[in-house]
PDB file of the backbone (N, CA, C, O) and the ligand in Angstrom, with CONECT records:
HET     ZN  A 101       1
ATOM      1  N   UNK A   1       9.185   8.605  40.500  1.00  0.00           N
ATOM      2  CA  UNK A   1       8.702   8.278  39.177  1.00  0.00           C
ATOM      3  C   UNK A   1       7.249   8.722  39.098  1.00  0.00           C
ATOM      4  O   UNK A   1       6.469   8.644  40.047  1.00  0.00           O
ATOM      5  N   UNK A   2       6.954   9.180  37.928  1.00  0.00           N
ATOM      6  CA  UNK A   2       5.557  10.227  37.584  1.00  0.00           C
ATOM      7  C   UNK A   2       5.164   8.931  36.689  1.00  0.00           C
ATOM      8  O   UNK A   2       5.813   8.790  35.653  1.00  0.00           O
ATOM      9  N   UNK A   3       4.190   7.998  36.981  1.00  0.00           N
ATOM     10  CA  UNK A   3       3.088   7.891  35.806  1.00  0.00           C
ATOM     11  C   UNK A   3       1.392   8.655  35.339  1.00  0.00           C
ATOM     12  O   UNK A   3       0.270   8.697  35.844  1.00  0.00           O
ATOM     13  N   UNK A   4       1.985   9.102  34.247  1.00  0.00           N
ATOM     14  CA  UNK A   4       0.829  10.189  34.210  1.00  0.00           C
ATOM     15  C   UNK A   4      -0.440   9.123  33.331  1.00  0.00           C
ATOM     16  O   UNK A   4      -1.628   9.086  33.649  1.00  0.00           O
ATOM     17  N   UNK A   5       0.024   8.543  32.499  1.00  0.00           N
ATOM     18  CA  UNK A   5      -1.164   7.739  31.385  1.00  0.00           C
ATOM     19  C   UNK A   5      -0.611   5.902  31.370  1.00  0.00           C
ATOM     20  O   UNK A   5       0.438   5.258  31.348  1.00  0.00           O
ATOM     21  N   UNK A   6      -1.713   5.730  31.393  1.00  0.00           N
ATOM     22  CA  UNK A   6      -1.653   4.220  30.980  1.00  0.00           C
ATOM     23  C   UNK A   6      -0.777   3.564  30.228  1.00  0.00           C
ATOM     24  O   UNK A   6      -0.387   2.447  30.569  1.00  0.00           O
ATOM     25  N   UNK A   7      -0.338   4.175  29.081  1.00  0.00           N
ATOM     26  CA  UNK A   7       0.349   3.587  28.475  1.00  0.00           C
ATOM     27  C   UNK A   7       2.354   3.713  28.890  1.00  0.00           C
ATOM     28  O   UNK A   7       3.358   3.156  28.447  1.00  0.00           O
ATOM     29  N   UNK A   8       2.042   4.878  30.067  1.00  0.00           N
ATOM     30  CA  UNK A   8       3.584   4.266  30.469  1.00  0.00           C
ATOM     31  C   UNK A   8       3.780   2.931  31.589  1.00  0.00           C
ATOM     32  O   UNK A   8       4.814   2.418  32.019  1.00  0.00           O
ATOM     33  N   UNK A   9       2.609   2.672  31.806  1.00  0.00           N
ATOM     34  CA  UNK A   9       2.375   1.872  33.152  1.00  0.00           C
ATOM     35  C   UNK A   9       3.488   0.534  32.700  1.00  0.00           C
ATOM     36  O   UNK A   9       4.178   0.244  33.677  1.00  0.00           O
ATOM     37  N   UNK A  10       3.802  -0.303  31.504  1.00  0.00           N
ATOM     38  CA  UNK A  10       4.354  -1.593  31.591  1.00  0.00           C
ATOM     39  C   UNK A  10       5.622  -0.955  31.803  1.00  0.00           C
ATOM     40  O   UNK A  10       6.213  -1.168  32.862  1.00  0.00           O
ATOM     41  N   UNK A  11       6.164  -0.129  30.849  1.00  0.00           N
ATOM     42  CA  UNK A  11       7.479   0.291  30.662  1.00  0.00           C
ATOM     43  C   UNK A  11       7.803   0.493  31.992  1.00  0.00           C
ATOM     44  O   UNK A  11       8.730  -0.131  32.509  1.00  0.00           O
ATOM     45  N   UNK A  12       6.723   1.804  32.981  1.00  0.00           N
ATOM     46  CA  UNK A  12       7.629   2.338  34.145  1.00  0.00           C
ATOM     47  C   UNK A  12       7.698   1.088  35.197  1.00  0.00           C
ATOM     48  O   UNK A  12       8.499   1.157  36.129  1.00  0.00           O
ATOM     49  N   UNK A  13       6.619  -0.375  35.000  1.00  0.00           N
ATOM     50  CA  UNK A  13       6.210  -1.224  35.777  1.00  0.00           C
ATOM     51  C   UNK A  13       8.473  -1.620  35.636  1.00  0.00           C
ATOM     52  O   UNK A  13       9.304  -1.258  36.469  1.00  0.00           O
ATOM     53  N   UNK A  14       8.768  -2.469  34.229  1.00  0.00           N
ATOM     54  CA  UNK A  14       9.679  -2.860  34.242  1.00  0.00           C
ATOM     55  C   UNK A  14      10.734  -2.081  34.408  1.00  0.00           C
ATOM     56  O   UNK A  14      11.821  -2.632  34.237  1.00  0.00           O
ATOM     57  N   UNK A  15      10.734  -0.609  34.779  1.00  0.00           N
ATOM     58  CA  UNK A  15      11.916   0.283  35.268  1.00  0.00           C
ATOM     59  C   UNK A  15      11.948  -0.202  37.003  1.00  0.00           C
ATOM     60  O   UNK A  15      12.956  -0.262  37.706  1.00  0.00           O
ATOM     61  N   UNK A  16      10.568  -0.504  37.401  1.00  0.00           N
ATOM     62  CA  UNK A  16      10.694   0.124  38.765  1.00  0.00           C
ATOM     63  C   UNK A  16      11.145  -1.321  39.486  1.00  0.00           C
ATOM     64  O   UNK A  16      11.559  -1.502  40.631  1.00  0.00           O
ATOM     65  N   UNK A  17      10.844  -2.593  38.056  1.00  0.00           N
ATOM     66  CA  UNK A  17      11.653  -4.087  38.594  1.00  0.00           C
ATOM     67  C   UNK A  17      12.842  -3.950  38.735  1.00  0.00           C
ATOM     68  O   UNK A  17      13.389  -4.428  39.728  1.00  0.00           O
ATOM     69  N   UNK A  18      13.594  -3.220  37.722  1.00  0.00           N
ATOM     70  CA  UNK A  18      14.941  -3.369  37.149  1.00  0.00           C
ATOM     71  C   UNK A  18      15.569  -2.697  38.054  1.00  0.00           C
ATOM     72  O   UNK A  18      16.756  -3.020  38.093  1.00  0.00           O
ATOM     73  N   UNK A  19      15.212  -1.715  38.969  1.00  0.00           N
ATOM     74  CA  UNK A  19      16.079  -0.265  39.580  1.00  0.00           C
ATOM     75  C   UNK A  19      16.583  -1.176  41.484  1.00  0.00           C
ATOM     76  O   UNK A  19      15.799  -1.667  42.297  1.00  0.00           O
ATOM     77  N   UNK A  20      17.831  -1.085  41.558  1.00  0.00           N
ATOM     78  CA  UNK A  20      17.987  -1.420  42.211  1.00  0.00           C
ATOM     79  C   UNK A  20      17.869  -0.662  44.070  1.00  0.00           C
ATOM     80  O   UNK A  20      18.679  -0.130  44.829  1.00  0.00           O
ATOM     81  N   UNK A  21      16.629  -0.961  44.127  1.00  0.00           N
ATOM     82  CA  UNK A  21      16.310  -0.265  45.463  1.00  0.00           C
ATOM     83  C   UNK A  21      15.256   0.355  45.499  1.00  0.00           C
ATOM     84  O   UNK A  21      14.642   0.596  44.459  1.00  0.00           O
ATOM     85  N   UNK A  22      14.772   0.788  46.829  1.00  0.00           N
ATOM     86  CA  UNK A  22      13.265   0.951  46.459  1.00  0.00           C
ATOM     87  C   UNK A  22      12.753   2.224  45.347  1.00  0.00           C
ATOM     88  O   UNK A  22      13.573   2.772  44.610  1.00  0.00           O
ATOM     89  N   UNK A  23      11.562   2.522  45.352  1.00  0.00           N
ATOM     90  CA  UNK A  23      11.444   3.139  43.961  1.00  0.00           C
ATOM     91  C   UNK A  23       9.820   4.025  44.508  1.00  0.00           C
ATOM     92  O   UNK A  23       8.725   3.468  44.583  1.00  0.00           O
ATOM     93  N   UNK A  24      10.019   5.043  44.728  1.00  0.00           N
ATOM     94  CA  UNK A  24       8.518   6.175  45.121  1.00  0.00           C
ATOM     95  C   UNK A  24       7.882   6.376  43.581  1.00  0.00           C
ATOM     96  O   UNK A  24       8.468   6.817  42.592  1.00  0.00           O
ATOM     97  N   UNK A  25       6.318   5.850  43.709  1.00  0.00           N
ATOM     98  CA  UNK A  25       5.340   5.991  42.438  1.00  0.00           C
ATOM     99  C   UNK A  25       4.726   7.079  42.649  1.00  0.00           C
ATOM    100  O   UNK A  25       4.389   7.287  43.815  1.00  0.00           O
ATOM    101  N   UNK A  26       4.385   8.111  41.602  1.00  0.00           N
ATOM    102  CA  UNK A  26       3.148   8.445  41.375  1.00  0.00           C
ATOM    103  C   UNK A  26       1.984   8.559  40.615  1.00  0.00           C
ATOM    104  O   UNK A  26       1.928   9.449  39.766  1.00  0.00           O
ATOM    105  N   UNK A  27       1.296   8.001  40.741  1.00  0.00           N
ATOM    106  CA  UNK A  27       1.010   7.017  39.630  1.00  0.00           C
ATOM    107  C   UNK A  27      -0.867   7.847  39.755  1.00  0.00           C
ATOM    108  O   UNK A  27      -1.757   7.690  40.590  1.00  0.00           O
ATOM    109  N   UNK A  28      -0.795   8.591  38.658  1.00  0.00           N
ATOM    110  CA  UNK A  28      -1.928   9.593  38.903  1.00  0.00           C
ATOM    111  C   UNK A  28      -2.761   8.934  37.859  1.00  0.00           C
ATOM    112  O   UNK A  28      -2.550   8.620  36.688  1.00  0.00           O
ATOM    113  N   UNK A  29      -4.214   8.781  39.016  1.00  0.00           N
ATOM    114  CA  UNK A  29      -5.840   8.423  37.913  1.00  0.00           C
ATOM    115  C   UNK A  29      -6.355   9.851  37.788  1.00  0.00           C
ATOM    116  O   UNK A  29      -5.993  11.024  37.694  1.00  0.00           O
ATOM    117  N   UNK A  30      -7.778   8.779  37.864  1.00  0.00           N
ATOM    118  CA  UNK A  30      -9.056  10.002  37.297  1.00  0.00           C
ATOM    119  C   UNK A  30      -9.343  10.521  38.773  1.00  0.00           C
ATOM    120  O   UNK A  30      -8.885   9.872  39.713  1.00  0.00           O
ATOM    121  N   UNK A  31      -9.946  11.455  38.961  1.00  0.00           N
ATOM    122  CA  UNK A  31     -10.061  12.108  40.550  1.00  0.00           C
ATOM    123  C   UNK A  31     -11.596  10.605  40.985  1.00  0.00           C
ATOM    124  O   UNK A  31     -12.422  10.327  40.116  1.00  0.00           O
ATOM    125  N   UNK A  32     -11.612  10.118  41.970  1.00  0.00           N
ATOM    126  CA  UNK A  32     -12.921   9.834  42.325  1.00  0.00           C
ATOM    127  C   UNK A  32     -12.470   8.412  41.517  1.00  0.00           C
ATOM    128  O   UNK A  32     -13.400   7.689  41.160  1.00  0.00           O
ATOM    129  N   UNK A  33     -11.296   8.044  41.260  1.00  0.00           N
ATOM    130  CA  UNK A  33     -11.430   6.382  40.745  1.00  0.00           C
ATOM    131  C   UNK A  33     -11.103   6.029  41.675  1.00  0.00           C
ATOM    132  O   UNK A  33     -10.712   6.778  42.570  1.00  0.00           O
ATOM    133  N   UNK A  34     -11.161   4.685  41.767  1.00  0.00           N
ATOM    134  CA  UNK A  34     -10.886   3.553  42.969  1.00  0.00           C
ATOM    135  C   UNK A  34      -9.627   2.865  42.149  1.00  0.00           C
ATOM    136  O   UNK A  34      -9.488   2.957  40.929  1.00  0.00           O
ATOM    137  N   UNK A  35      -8.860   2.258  42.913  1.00  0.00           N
ATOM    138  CA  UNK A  35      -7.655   1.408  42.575  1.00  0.00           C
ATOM    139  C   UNK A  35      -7.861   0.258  43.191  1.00  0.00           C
ATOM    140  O   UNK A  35      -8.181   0.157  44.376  1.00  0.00           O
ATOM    141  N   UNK A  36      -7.729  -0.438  42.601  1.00  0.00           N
ATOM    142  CA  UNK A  36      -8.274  -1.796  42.876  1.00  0.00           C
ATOM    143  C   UNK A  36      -6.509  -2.527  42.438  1.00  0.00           C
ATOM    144  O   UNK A  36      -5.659  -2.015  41.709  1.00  0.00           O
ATOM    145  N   UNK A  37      -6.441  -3.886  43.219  1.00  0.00           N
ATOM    146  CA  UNK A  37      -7.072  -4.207  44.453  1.00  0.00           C
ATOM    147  C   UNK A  37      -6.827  -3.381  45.199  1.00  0.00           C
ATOM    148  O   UNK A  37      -5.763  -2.764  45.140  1.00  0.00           O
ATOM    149  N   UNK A  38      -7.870  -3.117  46.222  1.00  0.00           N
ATOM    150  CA  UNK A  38      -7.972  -2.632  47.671  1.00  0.00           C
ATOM    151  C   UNK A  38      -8.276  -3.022  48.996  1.00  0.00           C
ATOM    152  O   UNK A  38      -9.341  -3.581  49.257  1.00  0.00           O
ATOM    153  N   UNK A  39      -7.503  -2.795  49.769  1.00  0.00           N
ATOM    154  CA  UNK A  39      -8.415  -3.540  51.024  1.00  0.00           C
ATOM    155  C   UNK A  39      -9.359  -2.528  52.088  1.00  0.00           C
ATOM    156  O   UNK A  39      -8.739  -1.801  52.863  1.00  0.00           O
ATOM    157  N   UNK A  40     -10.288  -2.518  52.091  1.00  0.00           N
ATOM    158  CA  UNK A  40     -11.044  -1.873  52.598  1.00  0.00           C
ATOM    159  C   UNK A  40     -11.100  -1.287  54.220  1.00  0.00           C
ATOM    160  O   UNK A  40     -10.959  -2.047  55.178  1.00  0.00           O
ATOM    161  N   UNK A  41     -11.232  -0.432  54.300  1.00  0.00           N
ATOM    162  CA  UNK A  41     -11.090   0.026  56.158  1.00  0.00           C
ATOM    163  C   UNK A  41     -11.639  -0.803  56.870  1.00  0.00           C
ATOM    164  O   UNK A  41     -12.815  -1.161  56.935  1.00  0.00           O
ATOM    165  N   UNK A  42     -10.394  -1.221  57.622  1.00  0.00           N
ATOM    166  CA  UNK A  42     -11.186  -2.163  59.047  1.00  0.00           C
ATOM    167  C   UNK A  42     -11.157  -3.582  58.557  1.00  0.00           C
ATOM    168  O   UNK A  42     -11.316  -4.564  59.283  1.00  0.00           O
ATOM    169  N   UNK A  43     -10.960  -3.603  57.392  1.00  0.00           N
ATOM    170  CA  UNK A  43     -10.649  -5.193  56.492  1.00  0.00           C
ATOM    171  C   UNK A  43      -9.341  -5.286  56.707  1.00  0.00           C
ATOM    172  O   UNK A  43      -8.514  -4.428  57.013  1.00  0.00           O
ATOM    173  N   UNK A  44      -9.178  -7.332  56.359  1.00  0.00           N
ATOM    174  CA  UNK A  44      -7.440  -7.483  56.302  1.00  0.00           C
ATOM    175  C   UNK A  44      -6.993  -8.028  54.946  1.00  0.00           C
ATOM    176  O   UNK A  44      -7.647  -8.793  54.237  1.00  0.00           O
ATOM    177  N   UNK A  45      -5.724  -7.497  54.678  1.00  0.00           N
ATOM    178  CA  UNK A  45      -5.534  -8.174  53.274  1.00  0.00           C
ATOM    179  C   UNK A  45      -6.202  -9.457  52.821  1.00  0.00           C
ATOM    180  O   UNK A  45      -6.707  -9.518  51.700  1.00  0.00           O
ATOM    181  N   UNK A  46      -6.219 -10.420  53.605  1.00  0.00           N
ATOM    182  CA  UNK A  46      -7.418 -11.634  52.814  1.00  0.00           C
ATOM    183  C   UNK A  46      -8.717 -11.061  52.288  1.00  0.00           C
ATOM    184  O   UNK A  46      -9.454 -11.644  51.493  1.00  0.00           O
ATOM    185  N   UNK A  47      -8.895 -10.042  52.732  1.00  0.00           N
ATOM    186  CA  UNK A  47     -10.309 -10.003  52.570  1.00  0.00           C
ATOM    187  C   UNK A  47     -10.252  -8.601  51.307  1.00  0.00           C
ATOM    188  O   UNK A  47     -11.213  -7.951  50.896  1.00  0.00           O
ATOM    189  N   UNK A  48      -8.935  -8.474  50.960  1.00  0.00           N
ATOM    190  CA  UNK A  48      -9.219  -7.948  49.525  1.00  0.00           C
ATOM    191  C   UNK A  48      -9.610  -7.658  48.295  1.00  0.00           C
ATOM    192  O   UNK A  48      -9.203  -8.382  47.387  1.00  0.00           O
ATOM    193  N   UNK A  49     -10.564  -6.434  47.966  1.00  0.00           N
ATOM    194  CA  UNK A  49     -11.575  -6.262  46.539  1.00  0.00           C
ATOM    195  C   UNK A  49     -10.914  -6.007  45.750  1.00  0.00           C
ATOM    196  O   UNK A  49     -10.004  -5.182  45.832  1.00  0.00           O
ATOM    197  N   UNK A  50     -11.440  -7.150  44.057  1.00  0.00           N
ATOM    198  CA  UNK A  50     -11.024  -6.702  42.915  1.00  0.00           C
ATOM    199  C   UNK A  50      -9.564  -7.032  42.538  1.00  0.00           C
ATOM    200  O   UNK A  50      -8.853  -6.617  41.622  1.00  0.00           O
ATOM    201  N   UNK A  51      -9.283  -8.154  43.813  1.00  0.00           N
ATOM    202  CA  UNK A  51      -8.375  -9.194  43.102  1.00  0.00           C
ATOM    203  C   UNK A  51      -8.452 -10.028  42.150  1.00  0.00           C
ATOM    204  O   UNK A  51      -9.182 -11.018  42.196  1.00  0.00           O
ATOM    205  N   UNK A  52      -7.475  -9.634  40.868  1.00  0.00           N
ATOM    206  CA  UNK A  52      -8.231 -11.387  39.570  1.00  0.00           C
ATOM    207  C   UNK A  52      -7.937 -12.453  40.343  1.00  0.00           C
ATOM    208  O   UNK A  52      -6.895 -12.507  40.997  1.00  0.00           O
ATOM    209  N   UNK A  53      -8.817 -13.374  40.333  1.00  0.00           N
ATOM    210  CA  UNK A  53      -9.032 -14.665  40.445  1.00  0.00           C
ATOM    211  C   UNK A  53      -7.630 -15.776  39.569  1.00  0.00           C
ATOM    212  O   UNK A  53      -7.379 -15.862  38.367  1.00  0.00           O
ATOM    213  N   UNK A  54      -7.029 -16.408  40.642  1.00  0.00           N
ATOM    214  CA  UNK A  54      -5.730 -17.026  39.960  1.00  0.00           C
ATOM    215  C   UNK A  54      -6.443 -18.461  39.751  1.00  0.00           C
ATOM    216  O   UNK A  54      -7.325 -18.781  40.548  1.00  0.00           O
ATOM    217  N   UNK A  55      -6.094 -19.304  38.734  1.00  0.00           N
ATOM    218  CA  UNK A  55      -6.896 -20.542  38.691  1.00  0.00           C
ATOM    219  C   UNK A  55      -5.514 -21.338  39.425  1.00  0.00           C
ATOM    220  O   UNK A  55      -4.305 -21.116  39.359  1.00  0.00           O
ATOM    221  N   UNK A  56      -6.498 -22.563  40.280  1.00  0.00           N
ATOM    222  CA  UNK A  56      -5.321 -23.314  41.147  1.00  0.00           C
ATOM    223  C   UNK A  56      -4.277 -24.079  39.994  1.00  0.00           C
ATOM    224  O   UNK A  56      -4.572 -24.559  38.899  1.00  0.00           O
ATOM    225  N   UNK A  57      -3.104 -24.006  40.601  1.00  0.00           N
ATOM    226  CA  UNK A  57      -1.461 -24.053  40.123  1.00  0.00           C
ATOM    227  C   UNK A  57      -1.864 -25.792  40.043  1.00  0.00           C
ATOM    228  O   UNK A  57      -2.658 -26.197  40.892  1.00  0.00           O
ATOM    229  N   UNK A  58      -1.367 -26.686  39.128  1.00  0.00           N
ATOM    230  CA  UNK A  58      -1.490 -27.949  39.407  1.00  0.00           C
ATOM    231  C   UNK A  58      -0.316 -28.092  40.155  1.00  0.00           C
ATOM    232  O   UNK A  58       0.716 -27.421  40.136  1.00  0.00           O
ATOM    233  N   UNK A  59      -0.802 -29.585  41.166  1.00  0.00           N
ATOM    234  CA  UNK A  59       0.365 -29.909  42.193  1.00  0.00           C
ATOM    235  C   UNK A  59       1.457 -30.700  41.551  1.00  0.00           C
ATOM    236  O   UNK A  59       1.278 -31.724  40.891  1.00  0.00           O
ATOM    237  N   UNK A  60       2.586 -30.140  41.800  1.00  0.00           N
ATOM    238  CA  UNK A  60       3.948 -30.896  41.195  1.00  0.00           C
ATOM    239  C   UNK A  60       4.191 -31.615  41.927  1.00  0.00           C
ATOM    240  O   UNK A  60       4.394 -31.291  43.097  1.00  0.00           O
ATOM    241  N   UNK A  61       4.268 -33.054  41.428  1.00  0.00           N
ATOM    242  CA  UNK A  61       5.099 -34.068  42.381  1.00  0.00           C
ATOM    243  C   UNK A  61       6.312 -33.707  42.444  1.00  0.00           C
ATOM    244  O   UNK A  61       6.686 -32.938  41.559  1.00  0.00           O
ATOM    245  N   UNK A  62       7.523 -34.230  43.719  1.00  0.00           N
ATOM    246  CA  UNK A  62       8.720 -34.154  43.887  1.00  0.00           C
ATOM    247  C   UNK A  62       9.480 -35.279  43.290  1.00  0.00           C
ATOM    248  O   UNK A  62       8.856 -36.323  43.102  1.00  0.00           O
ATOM    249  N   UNK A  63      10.739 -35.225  42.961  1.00  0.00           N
ATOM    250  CA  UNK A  63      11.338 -36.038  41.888  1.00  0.00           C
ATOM    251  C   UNK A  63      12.336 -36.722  43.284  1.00  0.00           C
ATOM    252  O   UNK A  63      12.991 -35.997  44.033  1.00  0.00           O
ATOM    253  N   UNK A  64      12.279 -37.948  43.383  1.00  0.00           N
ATOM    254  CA  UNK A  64      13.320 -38.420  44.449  1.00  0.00           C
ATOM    255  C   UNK A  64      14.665 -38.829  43.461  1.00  0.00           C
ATOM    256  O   UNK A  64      14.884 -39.489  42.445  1.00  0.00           O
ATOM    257  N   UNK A  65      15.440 -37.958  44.486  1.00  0.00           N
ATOM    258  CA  UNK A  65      16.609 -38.588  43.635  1.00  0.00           C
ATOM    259  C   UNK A  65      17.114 -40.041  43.290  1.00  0.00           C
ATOM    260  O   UNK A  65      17.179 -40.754  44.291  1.00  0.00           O
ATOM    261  N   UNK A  66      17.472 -40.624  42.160  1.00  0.00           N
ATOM    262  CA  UNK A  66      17.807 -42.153  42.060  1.00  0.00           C
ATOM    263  C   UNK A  66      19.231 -42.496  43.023  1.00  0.00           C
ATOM    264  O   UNK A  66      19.404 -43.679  43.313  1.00  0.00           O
ATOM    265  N   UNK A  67      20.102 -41.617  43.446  1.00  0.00           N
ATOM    266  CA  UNK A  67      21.465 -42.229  43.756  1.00  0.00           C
ATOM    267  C   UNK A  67      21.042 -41.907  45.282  1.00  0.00           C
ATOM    268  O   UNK A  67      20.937 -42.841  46.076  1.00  0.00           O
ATOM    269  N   UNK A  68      20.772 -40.419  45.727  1.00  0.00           N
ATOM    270  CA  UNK A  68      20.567 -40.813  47.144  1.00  0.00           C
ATOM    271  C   UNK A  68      19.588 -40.497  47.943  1.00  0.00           C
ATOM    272  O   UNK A  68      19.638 -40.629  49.166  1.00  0.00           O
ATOM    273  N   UNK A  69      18.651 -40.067  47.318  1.00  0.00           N
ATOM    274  CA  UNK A  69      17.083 -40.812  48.161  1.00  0.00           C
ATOM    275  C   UNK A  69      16.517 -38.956  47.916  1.00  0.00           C
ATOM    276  O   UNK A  69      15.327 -38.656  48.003  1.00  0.00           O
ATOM    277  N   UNK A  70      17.069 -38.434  47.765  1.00  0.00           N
ATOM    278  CA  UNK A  70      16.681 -36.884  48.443  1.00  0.00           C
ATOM    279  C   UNK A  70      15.648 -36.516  47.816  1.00  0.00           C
ATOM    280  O   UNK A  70      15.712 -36.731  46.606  1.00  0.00           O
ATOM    281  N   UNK A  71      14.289 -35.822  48.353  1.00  0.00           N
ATOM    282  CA  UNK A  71      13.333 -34.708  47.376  1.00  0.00           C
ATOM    283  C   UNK A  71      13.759 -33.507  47.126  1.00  0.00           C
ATOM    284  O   UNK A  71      14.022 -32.543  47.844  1.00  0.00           O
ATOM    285  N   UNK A  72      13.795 -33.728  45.848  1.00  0.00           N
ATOM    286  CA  UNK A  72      13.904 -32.425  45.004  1.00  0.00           C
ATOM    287  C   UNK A  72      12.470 -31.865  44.496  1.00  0.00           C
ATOM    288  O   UNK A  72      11.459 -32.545  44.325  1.00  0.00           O
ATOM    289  N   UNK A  73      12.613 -30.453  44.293  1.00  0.00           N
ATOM    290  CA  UNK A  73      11.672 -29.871  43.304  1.00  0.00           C
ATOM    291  C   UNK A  73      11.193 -30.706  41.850  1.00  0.00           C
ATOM    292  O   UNK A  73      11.635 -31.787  41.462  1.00  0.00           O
ATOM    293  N   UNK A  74      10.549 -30.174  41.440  1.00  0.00           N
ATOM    294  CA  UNK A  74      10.214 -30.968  39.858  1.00  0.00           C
ATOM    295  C   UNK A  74      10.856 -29.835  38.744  1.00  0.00           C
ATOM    296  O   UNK A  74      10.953 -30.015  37.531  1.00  0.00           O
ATOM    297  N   UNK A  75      11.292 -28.536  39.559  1.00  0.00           N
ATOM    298  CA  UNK A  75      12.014 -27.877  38.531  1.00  0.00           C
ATOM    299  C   UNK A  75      13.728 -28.307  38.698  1.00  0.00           C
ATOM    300  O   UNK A  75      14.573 -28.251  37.805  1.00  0.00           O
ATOM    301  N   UNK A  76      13.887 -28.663  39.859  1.00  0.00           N
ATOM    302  CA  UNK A  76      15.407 -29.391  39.986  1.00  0.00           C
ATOM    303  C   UNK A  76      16.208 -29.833  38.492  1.00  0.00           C
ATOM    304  O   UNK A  76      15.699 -30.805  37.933  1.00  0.00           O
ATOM    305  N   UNK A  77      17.078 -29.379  37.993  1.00  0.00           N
ATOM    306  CA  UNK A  77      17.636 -30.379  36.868  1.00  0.00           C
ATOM    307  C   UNK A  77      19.293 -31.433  37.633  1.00  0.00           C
ATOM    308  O   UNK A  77      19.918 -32.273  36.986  1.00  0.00           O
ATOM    309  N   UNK A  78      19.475 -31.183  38.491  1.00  0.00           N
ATOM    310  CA  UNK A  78      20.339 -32.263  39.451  1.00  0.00           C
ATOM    311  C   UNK A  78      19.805 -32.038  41.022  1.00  0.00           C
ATOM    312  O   UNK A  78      19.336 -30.973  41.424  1.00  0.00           O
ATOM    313  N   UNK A  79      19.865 -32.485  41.322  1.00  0.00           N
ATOM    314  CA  UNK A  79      20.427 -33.048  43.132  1.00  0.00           C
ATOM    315  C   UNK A  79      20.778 -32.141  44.024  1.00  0.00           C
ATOM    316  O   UNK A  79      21.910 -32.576  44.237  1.00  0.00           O
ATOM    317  N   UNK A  80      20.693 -31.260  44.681  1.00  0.00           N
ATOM    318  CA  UNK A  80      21.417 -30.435  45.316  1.00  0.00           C
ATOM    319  C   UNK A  80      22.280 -30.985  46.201  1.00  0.00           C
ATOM    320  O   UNK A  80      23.175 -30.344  46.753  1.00  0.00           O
ATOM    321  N   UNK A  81      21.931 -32.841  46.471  1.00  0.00           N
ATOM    322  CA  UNK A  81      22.398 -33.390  48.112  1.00  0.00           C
ATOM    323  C   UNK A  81      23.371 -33.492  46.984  1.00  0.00           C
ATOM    324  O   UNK A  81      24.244 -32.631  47.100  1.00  0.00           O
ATOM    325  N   UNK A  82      23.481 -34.050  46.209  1.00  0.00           N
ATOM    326  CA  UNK A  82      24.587 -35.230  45.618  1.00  0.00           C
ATOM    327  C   UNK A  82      24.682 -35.008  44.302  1.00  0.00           C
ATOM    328  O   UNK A  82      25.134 -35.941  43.638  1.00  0.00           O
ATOM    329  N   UNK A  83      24.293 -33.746  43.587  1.00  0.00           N
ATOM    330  CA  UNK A  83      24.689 -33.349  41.993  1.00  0.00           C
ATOM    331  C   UNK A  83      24.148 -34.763  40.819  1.00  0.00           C
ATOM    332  O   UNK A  83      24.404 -34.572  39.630  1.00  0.00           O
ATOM    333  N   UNK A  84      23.618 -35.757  41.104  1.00  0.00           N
ATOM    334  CA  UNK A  84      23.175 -36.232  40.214  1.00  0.00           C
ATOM    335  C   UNK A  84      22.198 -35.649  39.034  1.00  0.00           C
ATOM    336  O   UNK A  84      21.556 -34.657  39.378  1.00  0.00           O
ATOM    337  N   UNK A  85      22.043 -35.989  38.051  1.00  0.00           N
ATOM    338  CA  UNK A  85      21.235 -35.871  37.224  1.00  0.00           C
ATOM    339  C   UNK A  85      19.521 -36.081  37.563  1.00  0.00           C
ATOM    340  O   UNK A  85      18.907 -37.148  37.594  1.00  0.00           O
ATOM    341  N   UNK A  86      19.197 -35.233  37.707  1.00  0.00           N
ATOM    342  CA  UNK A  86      17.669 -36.103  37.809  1.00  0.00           C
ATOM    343  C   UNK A  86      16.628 -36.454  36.051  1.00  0.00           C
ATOM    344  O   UNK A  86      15.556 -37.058  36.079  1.00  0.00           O
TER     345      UNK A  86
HETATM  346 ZN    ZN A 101      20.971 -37.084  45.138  1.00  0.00          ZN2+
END
């Protein structure tokens, strides 16, 4: 896959979700741009430039199940132990 301009970038972004298996980019800038994020030589991915900043996720409590004790997710809509309703 050739991205030549910006404006194919969402479209070819959601081709290259949709395609089942891996998927070779070429995804051409300006000569002498940087692509960000990057991780720098001799750096390790933690220590990656020109990552956006994610604001912290609030913490979800776990939903105990009422019939048999189990933690579930807070996205759970039943039980996985025991199919109840939560
Ligand atoms: Zn249960």
């Amino acid at each position: 896959m050739v991205i030549e301009k910006r404006e194919q970038l969402k479209n070819a972004i959601a081709q290259m979700i949709a395609h089942d298996g891996p998927v070779v980019v070429n995804a051409r800038v300006t000569k002498d741009e940087n692509c960000y994020p990057m991780v720098g030589p001799g750096k390790s991915n933690a220590q990656m430039v020109g990552l956006v900043k994610q604001p912290p996720q609030a913490v979800q409590e776990p939903i105990y199940c009422s019939n048999c004790g189990a933690k579930n997710l807070p996205t759970n809509n039943f039980c996985p132990e025991c199919g109840t309703k939560l």
